[in-house]
C-alpha positions as CSV (number, residue, x, y, z in Angstrom):
1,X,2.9,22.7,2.7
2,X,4.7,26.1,1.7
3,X,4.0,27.7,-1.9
4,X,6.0,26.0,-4.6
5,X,6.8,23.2,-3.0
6,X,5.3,19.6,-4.4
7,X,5.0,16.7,-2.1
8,X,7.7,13.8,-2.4
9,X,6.5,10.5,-2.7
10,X,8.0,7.8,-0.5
11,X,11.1,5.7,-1.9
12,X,10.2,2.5,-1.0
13,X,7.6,0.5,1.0
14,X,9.8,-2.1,2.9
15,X,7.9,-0.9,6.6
16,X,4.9,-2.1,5.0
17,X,6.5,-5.6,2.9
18,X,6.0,-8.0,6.3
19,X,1.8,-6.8,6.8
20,X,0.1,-9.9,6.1
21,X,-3.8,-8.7,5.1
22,X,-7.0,-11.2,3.6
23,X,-7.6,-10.3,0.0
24,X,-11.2,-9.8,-1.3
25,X,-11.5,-13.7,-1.0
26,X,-10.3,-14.2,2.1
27,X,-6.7,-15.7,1.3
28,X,-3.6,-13.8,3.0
29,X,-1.8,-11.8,0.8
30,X,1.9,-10.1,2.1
31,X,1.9,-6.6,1.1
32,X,5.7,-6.7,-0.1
33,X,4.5,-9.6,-2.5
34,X,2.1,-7.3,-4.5
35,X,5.0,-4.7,-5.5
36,X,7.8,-7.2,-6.0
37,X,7.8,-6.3,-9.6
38,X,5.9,-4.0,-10.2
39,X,4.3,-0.7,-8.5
40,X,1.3,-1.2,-6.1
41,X,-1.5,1.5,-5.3
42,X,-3.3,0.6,-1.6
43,X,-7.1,1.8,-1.2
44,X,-8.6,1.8,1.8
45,X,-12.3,1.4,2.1
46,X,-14.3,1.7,4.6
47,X,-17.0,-0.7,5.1
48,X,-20.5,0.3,6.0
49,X,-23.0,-2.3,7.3
């Protein structure tokens, strides 16, 4: 990225709302349902073993 210039974050997440992912107990959980109202952060981690 040029000199001065700050990233933009992305206005919305609606390409993501419809990905249907297991939750840390197993139980689907639609990604537009976790920032209906409120933000959301997604981490990625990467599983060794």
């Amino acid at each position: 990225m040029p000199a001065g210039r700050k990233p933009k974050a992305p206005s919305t997440g609606n390409g993501l709302a419809d990905i249907v992912l297991p939750d840390h107990e197993g139980h689907d959980v639609r990604l537009g349902d976790l920032w209906a109202e409120r933000p959301a952060a997604l981490v990625w981690l990467r599983h060794y073993g």
